[in-house]
C-alpha positions as CSV (number, residue, x, y, z in Angstrom):
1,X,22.2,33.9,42.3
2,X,19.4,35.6,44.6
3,X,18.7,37.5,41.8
4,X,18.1,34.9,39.0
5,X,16.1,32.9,41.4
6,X,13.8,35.7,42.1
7,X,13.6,36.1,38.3
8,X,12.4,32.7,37.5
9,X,9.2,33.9,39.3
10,X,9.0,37.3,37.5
11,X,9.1,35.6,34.1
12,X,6.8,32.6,35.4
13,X,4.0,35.2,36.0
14,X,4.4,37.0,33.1
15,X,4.3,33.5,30.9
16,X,0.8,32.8,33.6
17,X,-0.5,36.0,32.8
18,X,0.2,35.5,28.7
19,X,-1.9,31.9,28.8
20,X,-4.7,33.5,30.5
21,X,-5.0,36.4,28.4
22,X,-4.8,34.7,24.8
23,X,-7.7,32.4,26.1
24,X,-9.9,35.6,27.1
25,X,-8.6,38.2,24.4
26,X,-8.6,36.4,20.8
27,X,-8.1,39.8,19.1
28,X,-4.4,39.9,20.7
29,X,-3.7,36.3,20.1
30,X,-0.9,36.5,17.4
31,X,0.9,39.3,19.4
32,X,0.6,37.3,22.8
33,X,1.9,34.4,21.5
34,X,4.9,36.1,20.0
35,X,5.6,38.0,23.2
36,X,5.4,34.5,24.6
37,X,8.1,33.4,22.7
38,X,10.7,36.1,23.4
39,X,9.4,35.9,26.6
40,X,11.6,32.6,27.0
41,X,14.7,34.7,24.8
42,X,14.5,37.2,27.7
43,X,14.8,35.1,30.8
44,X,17.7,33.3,29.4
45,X,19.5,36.6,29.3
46,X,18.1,37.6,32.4
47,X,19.5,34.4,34.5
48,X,22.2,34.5,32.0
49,X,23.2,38.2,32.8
50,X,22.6,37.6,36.5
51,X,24.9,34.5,37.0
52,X,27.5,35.9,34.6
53,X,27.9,39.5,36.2
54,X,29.2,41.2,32.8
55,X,31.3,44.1,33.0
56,X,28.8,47.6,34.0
57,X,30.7,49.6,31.2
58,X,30.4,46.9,28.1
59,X,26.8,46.1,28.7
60,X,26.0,47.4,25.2
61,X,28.9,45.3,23.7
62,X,27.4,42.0,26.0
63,X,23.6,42.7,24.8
64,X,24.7,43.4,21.6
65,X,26.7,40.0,21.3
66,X,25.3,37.5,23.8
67,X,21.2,38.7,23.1
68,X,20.5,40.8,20.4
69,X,20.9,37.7,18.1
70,X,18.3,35.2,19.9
71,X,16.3,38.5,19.8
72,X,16.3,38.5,16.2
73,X,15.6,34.8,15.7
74,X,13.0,34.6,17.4
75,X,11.1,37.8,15.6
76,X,12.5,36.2,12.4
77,X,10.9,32.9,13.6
78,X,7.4,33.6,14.9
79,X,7.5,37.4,14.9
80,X,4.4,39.5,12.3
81,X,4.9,38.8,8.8
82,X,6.2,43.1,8.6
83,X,8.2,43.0,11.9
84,X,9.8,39.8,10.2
85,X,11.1,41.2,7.5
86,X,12.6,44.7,8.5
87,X,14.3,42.7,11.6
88,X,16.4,40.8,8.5
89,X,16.7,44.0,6.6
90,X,18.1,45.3,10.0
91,X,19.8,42.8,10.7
92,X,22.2,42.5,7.7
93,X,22.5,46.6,7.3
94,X,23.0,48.1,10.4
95,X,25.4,47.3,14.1
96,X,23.7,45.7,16.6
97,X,26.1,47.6,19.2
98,X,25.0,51.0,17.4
99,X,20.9,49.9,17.4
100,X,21.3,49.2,21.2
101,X,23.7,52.4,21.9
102,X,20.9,54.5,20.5
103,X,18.3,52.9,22.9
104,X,20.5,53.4,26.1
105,X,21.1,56.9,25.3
106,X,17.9,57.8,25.1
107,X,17.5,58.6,21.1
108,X,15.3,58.6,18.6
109,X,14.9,55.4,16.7
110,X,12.8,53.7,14.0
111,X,10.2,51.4,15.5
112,X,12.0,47.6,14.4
113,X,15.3,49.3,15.8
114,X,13.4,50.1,19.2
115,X,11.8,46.5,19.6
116,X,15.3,45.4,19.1
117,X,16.9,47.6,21.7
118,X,14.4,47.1,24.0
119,X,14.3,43.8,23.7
120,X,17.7,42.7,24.4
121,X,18.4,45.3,27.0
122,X,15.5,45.1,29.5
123,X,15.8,41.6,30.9
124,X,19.9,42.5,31.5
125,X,19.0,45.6,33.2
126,X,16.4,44.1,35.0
127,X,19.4,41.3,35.9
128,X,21.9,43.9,37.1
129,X,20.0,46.3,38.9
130,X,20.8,50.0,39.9
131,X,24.5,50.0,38.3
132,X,23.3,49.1,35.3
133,X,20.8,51.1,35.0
134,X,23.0,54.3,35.8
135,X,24.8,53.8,32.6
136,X,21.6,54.8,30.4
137,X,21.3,58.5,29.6
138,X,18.1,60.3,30.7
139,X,16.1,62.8,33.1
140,X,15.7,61.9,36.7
141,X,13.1,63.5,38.0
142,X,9.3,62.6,38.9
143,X,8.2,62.1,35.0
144,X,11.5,59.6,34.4
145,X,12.6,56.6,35.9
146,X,14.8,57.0,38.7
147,X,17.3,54.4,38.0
148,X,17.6,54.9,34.1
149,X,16.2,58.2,33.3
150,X,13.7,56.2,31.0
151,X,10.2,57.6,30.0
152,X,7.2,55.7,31.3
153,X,5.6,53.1,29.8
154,X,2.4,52.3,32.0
155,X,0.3,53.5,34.9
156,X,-0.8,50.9,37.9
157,X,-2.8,51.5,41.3
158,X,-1.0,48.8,43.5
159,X,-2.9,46.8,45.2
160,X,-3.9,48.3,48.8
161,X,-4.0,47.4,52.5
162,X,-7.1,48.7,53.0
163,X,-10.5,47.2,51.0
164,X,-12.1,50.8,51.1
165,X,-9.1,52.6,49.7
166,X,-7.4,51.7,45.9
167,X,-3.2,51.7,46.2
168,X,-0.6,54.0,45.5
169,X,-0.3,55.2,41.7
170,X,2.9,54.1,39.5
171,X,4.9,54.4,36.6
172,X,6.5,51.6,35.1
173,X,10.0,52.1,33.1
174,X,9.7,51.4,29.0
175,X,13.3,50.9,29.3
176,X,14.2,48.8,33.0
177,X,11.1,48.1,34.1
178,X,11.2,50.0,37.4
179,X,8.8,51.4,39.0
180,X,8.3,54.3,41.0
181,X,5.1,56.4,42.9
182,X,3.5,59.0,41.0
183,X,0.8,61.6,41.8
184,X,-2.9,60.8,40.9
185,X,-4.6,63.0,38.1
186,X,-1.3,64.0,37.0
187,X,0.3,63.8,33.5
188,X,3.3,61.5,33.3
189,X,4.0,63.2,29.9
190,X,3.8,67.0,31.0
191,X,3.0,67.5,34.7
192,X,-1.0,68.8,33.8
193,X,-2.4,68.9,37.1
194,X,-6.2,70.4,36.5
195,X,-8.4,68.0,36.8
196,X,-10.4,69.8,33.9
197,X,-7.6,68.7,31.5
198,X,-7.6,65.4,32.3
199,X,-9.1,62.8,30.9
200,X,-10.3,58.6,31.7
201,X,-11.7,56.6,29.4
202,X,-12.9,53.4,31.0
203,X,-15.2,50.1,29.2
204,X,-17.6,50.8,32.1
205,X,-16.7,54.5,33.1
206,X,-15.0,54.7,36.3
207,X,-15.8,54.9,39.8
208,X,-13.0,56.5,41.6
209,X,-14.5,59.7,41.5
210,X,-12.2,61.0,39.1
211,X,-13.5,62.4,35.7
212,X,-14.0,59.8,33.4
213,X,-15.9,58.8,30.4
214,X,-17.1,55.4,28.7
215,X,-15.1,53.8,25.8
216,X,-17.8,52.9,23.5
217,X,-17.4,50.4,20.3
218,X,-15.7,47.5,22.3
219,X,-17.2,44.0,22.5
220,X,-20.7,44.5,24.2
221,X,-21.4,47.9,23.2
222,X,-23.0,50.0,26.6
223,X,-22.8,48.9,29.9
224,X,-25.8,46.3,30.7
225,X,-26.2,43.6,32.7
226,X,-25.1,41.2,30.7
227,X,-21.9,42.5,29.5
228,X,-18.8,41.1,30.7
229,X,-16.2,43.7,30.2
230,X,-12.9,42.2,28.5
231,X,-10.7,45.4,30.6
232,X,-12.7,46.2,34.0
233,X,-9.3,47.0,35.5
234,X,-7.7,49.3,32.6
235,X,-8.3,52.4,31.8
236,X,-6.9,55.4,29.7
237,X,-5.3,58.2,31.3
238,X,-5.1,60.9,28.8
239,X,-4.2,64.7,28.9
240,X,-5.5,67.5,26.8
241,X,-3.0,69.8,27.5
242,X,0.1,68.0,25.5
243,X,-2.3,65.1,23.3
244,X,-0.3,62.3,25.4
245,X,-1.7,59.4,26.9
246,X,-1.1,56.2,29.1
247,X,-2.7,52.7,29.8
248,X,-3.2,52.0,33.3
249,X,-3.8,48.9,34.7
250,X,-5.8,48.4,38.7
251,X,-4.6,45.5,40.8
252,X,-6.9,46.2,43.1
253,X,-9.8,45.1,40.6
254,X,-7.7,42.3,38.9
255,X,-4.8,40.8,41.5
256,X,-4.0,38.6,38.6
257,X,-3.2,41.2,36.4
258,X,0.6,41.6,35.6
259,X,0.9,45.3,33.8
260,X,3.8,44.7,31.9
261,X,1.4,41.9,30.0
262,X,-2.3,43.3,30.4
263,X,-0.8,46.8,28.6
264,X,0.3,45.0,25.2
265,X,-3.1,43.1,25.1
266,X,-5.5,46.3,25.2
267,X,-4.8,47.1,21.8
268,X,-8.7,47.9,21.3
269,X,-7.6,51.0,24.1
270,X,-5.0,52.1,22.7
271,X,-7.0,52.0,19.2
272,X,-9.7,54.0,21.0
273,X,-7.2,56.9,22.2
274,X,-5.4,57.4,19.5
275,X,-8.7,57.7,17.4
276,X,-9.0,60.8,19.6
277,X,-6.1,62.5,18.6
278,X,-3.8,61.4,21.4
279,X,-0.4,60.1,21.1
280,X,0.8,57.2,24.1
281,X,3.7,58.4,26.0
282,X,5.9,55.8,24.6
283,X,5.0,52.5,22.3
284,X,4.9,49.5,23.7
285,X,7.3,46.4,23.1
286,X,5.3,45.1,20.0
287,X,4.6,48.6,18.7
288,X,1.4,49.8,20.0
């Protein structure tokens, strides 16, 4: 029950964080408010699968049964007019058990059946913890999760002990949500270490000392006084050796930043990477 409690807190800040970014980012509006509404899906399985204890080896069979369906009513109910209807086309063609097999074993999948799988499973694995998460099929080593063997989803400095010095670097799972440290101006996707290969793209540049460049055509155009940057605390990390690229998000310039949210509301940065030819690690829940 320790667990579920803690979780109430986990999915209270990540409904906090949704409020106050649909009020600051209009652009992401529609998506926030849809992630708001599985939002309350997922932390019914989450207390649900923490309380209950399903069995370790039939967690595809319980997310299948018990979640995957609120999953799909939800996306059926408020979900984008296109995600709507290949989730019903889904829905009456293909297994749940088989579109949520495919996501613990690490294999390709079309985009509606990856919101799906991801969707059910990562509030359950969050639920049950290491066990769980050994059951998914994947690399561990220092570009996968640890627990699952899942590819990263976002980058984050951690916030720091020390007000001249920014935190620790991370990796977030796409698939369980862990997170583990990670080596600055290093490639999650490959392992590029030369600094010459490496790129950041910041609104207002950066000032870490690392190599960085402004993203123009967001709101405000170039930096001035006036301008109130919509991300000060994201930037894009991106590599020029394999075309891959991830958001990261600084705590240490936003401590009211949750990643998990403030990544699926910079669509205008992933817009502006991709536009350069690079392609993000791995999609986000809604597909960006």
């Amino acid at each position: 029950m320790a667990i579920a409690i803690a979780g109430t807190d986990l999915w209270a800040e990540r409904r906090r964080r949704v409020m106050e970014l649909r009020v600051r980012q209009g652009f992401a509006r529609q998506i926030l408010d849809f992630y708001r509404a599985l939002l309350g899906v997922q932390e019914k399985a989450f207390v649900e699968a923490a309380s209950g204890a399903p069995p370790i080896d039939a967690i595809t069979s319980y997310v299948a049964e018990v979640v995957f369906p609120s999953v799909v009513d939800v996306a059926v109910a408020v979900g984008p007019d296109r995600l709507r209807s290949e989730v019903i086309q889904r829905a009456q063609t293909r297994d749940a058990r088989e579109i949520v097999d495919e996501w613990v074993k690490g294999r390709e999948q079309a985009a509606v059946d990856r919101f799906l799988a991801r969707a059910s499973l990562g509030p359950v694995l969050e639920a049950l913890g290491s066990e769980a998460k050994r059951e998914c099929i994947g690399p561990r080593d220092a570009r996968h999760c640890p627990e699952c063997g899942g590819p990263p989803q976002l980058s984050f400095f951690a916030r720091s002990t020390d007000d001249l010095a920014s935190g620790p670097r991370c990796l977030m799972c796409a698939r369980c949500a862990t997170t583990w440290g990670y080596a600055r101006m290093t490639c999650p996707a490959c392992g590029e270490d030369s600094s010459s290969r490496l790129n950041i793209f910041g609104e207002l540049g950066t000032t870490s000392g690392e190599r960085g460049s402004v993203v123009r055509g967001l709101p405000g155009g170039p930096v001035a006084n006036s301008y109130r940057a919509v991300f000060p605390h994201m930037r894009i990390e991106a590599c020029d050796t394999c075309r891959s690229y991830l958001l990261s998000v600084d705590l240490a310039a936003d401590p009211a930043a949750v990643p998990v949210v403030d990544e699926i509301s910079a669509i205008p940065l992933d817009l502006y990477a991709r536009e350069r030819g690079y392609a993000k690690v791995t999609t986000n829940l809604m597909g960006f």
